[in-house]
BAMI-404034 format. One record per residue (C-alpha): residue number from 1; x, y, z. Coordinates in steps of 0.001 Angstrom, whole numbers, plus 500000, padded with zeros to 6 digits. Each point is the difference from the previous one (the first is absolute). Layout:
N
<NUM,<X,Y,Z>>
...
end
This chain:
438
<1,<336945,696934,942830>>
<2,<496434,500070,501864>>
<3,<497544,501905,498189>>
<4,<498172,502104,502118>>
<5,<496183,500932,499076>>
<6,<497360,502197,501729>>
<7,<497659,497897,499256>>
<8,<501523,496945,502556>>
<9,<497500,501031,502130>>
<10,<496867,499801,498117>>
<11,<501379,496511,499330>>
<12,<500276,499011,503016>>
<13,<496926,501497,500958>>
<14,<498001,497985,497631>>
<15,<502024,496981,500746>>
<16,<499351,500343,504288>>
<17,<496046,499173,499231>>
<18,<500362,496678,498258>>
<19,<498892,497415,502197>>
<20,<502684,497457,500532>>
<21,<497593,497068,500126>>
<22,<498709,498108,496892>>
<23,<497264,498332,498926>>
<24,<502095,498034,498206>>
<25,<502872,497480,501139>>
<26,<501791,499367,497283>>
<27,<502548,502992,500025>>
<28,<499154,501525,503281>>
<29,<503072,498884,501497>>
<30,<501593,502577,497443>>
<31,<497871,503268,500523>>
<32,<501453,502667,501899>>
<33,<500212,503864,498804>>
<34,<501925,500584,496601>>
<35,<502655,503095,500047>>
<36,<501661,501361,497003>>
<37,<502897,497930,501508>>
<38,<498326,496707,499430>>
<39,<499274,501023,496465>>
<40,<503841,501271,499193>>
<41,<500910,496315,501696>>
<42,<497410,498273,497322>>
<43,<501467,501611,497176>>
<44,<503243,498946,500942>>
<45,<499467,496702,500910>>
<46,<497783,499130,496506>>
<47,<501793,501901,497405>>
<48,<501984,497086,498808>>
<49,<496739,498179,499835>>
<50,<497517,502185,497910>>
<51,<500666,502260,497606>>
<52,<500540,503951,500155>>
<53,<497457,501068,497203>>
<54,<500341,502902,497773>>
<55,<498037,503202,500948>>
<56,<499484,501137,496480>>
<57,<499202,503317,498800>>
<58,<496960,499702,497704>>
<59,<498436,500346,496468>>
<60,<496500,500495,501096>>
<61,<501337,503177,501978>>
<62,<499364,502201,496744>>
<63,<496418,498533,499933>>
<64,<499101,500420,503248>>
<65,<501844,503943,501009>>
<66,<502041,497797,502377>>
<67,<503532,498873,501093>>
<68,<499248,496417,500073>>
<69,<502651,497519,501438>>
<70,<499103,496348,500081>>
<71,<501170,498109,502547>>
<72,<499978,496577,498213>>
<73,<499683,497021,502767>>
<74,<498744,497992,497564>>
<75,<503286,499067,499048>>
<76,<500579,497883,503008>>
<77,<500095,496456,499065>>
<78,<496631,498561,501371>>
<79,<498691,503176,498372>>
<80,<498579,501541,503570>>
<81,<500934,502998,502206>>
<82,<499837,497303,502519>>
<83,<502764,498275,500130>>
<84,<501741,502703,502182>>
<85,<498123,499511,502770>>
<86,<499882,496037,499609>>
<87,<503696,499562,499244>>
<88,<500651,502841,503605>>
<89,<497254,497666,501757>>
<90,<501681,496683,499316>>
<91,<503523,500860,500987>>
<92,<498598,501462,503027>>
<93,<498774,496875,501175>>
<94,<501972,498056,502608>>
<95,<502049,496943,498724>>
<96,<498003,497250,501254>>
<97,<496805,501065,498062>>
<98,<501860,500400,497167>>
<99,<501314,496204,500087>>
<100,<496269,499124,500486>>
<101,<498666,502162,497215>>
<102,<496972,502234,499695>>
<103,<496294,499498,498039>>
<104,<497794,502668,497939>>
<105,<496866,499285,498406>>
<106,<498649,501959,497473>>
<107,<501230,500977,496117>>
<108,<500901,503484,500638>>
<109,<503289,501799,499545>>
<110,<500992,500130,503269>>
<111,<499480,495517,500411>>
<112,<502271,500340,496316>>
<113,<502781,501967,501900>>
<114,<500070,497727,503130>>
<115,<500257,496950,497400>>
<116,<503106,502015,498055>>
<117,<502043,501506,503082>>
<118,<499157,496715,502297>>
<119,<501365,497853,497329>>
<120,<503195,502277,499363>>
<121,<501006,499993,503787>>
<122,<499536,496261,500293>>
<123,<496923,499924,502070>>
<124,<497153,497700,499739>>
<125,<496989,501741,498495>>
<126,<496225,498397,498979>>
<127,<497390,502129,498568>>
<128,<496460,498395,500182>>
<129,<497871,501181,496706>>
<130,<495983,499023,499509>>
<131,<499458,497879,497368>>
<132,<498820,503267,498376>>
<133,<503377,501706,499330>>
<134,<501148,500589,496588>>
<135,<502169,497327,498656>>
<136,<502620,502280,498948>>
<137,<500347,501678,503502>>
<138,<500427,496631,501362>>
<139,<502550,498974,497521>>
<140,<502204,503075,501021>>
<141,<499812,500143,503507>>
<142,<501315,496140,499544>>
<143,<502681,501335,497820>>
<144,<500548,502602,502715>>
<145,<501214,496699,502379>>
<146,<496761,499459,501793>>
<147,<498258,496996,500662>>
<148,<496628,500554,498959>>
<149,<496817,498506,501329>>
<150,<496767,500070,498496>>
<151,<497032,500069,502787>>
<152,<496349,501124,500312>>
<153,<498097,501686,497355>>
<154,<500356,503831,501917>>
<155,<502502,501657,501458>>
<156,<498751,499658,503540>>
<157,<500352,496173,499421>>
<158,<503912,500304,498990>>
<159,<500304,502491,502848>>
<160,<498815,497559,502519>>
<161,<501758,497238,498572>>
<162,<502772,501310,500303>>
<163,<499340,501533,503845>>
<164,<499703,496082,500747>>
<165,<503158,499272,498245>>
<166,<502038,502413,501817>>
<167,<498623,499224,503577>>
<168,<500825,496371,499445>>
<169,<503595,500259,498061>>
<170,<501344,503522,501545>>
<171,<500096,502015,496851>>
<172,<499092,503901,500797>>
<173,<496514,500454,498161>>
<174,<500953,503549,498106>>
<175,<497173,502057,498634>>
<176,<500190,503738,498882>>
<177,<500238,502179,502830>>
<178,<501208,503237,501485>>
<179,<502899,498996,502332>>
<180,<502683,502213,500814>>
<181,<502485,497978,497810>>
<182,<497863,499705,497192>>
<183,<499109,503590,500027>>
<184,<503686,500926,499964>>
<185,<501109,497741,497388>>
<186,<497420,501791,497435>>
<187,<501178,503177,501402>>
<188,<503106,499868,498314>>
<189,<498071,500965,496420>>
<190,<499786,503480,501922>>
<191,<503435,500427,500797>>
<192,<500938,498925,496095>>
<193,<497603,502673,498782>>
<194,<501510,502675,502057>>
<195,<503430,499233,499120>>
<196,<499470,499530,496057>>
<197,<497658,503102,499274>>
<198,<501168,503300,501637>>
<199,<497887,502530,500836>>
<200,<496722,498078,500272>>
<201,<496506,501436,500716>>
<202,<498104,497119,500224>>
<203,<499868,496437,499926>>
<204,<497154,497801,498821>>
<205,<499030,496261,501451>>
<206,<497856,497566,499286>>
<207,<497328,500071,503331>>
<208,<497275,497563,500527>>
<209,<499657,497424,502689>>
<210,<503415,498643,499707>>
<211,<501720,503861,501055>>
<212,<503172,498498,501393>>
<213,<502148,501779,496852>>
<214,<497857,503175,500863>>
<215,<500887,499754,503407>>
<216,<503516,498884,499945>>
<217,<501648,502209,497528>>
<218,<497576,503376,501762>>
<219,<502231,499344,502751>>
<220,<503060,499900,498600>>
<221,<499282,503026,497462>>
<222,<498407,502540,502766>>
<223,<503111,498918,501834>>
<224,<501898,501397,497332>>
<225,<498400,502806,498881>>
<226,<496092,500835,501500>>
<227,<499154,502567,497173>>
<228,<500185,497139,497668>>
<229,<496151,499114,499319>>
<230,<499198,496445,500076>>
<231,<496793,499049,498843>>
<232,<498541,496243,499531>>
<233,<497975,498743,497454>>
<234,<496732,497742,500104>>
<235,<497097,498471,497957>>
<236,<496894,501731,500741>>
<237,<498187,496835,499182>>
<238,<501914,498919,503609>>
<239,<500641,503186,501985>>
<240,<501145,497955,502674>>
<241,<503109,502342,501142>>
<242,<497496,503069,500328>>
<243,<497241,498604,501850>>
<244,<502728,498247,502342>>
<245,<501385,503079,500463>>
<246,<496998,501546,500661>>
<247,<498531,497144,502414>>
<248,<503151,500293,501737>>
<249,<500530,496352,499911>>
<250,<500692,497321,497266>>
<251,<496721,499243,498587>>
<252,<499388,496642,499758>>
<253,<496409,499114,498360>>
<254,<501317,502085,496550>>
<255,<498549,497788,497886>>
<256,<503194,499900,496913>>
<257,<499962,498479,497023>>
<258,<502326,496230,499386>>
<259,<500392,501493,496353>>
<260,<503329,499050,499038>>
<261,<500162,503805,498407>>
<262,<499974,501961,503335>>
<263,<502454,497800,501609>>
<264,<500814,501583,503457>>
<265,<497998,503230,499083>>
<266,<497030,498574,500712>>
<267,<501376,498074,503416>>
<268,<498315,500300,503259>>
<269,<501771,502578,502597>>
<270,<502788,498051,502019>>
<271,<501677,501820,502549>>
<272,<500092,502774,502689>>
<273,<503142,500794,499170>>
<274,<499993,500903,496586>>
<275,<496608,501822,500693>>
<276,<501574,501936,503365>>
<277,<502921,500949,497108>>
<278,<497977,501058,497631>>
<279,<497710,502197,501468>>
<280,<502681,502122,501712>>
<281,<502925,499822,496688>>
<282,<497847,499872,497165>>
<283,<498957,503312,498966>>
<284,<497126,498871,497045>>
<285,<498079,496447,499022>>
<286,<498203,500749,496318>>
<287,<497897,496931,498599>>
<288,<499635,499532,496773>>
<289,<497829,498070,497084>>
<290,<500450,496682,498525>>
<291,<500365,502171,496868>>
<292,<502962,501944,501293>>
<293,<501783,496914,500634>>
<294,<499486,498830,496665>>
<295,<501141,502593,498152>>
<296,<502866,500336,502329>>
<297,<501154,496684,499360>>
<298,<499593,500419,496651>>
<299,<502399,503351,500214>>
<300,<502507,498133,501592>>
<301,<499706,497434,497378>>
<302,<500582,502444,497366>>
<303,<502514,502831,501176>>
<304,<501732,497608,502349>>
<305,<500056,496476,498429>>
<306,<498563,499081,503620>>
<307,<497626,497324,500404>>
<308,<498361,500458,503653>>
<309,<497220,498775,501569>>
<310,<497235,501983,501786>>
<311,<502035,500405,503066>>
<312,<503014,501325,498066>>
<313,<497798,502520,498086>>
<314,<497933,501781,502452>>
<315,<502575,502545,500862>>
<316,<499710,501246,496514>>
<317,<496388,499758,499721>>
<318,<499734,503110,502385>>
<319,<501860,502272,497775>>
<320,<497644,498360,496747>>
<321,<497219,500561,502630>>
<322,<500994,503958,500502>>
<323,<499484,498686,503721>>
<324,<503249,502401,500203>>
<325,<500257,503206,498420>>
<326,<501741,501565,502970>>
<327,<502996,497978,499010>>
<328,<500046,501840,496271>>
<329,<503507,501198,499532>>
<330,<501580,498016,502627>>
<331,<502537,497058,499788>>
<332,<498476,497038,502026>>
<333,<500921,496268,499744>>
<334,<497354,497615,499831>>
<335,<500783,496051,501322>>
<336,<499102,497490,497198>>
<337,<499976,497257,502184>>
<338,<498517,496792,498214>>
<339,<499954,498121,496582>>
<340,<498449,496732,501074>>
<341,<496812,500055,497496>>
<342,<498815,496889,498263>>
<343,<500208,499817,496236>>
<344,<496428,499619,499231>>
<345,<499220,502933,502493>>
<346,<502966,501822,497893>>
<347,<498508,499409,496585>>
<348,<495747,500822,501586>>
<349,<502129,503762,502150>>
<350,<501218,500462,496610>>
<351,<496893,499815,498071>>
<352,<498335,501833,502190>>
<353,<502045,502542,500681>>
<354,<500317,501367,496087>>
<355,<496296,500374,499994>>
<356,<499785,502533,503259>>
<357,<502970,501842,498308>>
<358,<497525,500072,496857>>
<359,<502440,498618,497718>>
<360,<497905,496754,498831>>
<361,<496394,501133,499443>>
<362,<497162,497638,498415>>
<363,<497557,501173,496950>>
<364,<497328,498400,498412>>
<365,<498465,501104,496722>>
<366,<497200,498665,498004>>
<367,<500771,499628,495931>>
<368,<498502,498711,496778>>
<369,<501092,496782,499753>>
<370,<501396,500881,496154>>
<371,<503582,499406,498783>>
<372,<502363,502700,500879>>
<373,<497937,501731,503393>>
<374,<502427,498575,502541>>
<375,<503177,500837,497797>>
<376,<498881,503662,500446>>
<377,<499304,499616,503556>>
<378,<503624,498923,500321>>
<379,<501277,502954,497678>>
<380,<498693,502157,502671>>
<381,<501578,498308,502502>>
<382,<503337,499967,497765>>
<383,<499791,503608,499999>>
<384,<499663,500296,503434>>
<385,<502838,498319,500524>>
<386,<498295,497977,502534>>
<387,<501050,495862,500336>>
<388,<497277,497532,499495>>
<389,<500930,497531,502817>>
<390,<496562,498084,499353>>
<391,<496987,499738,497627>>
<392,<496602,498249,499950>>
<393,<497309,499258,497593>>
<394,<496434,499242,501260>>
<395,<497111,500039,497187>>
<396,<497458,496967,501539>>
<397,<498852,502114,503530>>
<398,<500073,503276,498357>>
<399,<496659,502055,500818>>
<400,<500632,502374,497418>>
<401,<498519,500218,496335>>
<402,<500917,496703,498180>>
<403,<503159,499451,497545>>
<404,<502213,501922,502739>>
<405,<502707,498764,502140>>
<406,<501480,501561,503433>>
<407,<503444,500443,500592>>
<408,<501700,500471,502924>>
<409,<503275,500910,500259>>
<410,<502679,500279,502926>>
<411,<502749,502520,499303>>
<412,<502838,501082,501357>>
<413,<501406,504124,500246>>
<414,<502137,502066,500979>>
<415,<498720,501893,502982>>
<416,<496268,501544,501056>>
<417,<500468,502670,497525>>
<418,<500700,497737,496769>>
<419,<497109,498088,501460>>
<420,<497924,503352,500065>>
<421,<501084,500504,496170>>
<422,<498955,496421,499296>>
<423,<496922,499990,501164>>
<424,<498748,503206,498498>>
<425,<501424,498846,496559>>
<426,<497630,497030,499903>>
<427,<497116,501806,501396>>
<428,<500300,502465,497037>>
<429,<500191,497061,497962>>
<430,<497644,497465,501507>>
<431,<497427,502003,502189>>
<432,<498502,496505,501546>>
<433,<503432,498924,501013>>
<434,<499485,498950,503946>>
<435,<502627,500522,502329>>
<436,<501173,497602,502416>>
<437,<500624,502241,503140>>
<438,<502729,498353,502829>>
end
């Protein structure tokens, strides 16, 4: 049965402005308008080959006056959002390019999913990484079935590299883009979100440069249902998505961050198509701090047992923002869609993140330097019921009166107020005490 939506025509609206030329050549042979059809015929054609992720309903809902569903992508097995629209995109291609095999150059998620889905449907795949990449992201995109080739010391020398390889051995050079197919394949996350959570008032995406998810699954939900709200989220660090919008055209001299951390948030603006969608389906693009994503990730960490990167966090981070209080009350779903981050980035987010949520603070105190000062120090701390996670000694660079030693200690609390509680207790104690603010 065809579901019929009033909001077809806005679609196709926004969709009759694209320009059907590209700048690029690489998948322009595959652009032409996407319909709700073409993203019911993705989601049939990949759901044997990615997984249908849970749309969970939420812990953090009591914290935040919300009915939050998580719609957990990060469960697909490259750990990326983006293997829908790879996996749609490579069994779209005709047979002949598929016995010649295809090229991507960079370390992102979307060159991991082309390694993965390639590999499972037998076609020949390299991905060209600078000599720069992180060893372990090499190591699993060979594991993935790729053949990997280390070249250049930037990413603009892998990307011509491999340019050169495909002109001269007939692979397609893929890079991320907004096709039609692609955009359809990620898509489908919209129609799984509508189906799993009923009654939906909004859904939440990660925005940025890379919008295609944004884009895609708008089209599918306002198909659907156009009261449902769908708002993106981006870094304000890299407003990209906002001042494209507002430009009217992808902006292209954004100068973005190569911070593993931001990932695609940070990514220049890449298409008129998933700008021309955007602009007329999305009703709301919030940006929010590097804080906000830090904390968020560290919420999902902790209620959810989720460990996401940046990308997969931002939705979140506008509802630990308050970019939303309009949505107080309301039962919205909000698209987890990556859990790609590096250990040692894990272990630094980590860090960082419990000292913006003020639960590991820093003191230092000066004391006689007499047996038994620092064992009442820690009796303070004892009754506090605050963890020492760290303690230091310094008596030789000490400006103060001689025969004293400083100590500084690193604790660990509860929340802000059993910090609050903390802190005053030693001030009443030791006046001098200096605070280490975040």
């Amino acid at each position: 049965m065809k579901i019929v939506s009033r909001n077809e025509e806005l679609l196709r609206d926004a969709l009759s402005r694209i320009p059907q030329s590209s700048s690029r050549t690489s998948l322009s042979s595959y652009n032409k308008l996407i319909r709700f059809e073409d993203i019911s015929a993705a989601a049939f054609k990949i759901q044997c080959g990615v997984q249908k992720t849970p749309c969970m309903y939420s812990r953090l809902s009591k914290q935040y006056g919300i009915d939050i569903y998580l719609k957990k992508e990060f469960l697909q097995y490259t750990g990326s959002v983006k293997e829908r629209g790879v996996l749609y995109l490579l069994t779209s291609l005709p047979q002949d390019q598929q016995r010649k095999g295809v090229i991507v150059a960079s370390d992102s998620n979307f060159s991991m999913a082309v390694a993965y889905h390639a590999s499972e449907l037998r076609i020949p795949v390299f991905v060209i990484m600078s000599t720069s990449t992180s060893p372990a992201r090499v190591k699993m995109c060979r594991e993935y079935g790729a053949m990997v080739i280390s070249y250049g010391t930037t990413a603009k020398d892998s990307q011509t590299h491999a340019r050169r390889l495909a002109q001269e051995n007939g692979y397609l050079y893929l890079e991320e883009e907004d096709s039609a197919v692609y955009l359809s394949g990620l898509g489908t996350v919209g129609l799984e979100v509508y189906e799993q959570v009923p009654k939906l008032d909004a859904v939440i995406f990660p925005a940025g440069g890379h919008c295609g998810l944004l884009a895609g699954s708008a089209a599918a939900l306002k198909h659907l249902n156009p009261h449902i709200s769908v708002i993106g989220v981006e870094s304000e660090s890299f407003p990209v998505l906002q001042q494209s919008l507002k430009a009217g055209h992808p902006i292209e001299d954004q100068a973005c961050s190569n911070h593993h951390f931001y990932g695609d948030v940070s990514g220049l603006c890449f298409g008129n198509n998933s700008l021309q969608l955007t602009g007329k389906l999305v009703d709301k693009v919030v940006a929010v701090r590097e804080e906000d994503i830090l904390i968020s990730m560290l919420r999902l960490l902790e209620y959810e047992r989720a460990t996401v990167d940046a990308e997969g966090a931002i939705g979140l981070a506008a509802l630990v923002a308050g970019k939303l209080p309009e949505l107080k009350g309301k039962r919205v779903a909000i698209v987890i869609c990556s859990g790609n981050l590096e250990l040692h980035l894990l272990q630094q987010c980590v860090a960082r993140a419990l000292t913006l949520d003020t639960r590991v603070c820093r003191f230092s105190v000066v004391l006689s330097d007499c047996p038994g000062d620092i064992s009442k120090l820690l009796e303070v701390l004892a009754r506090e019921e605050a963890r020492v996670l760290d303690i230091k000694q310094e008596r030789t660079f000490v400006t103060s009166e001689l025969f004293t030693v400083e100590v500084t200690c690193t604790m660990e609390t509860r929340d802000k107020i059993h910090t609050a509680q903390l802190r005053n207790a030693l001030l009443e104690r030791y006046p001098t005490a200096a605070w280490t603010e975040r």
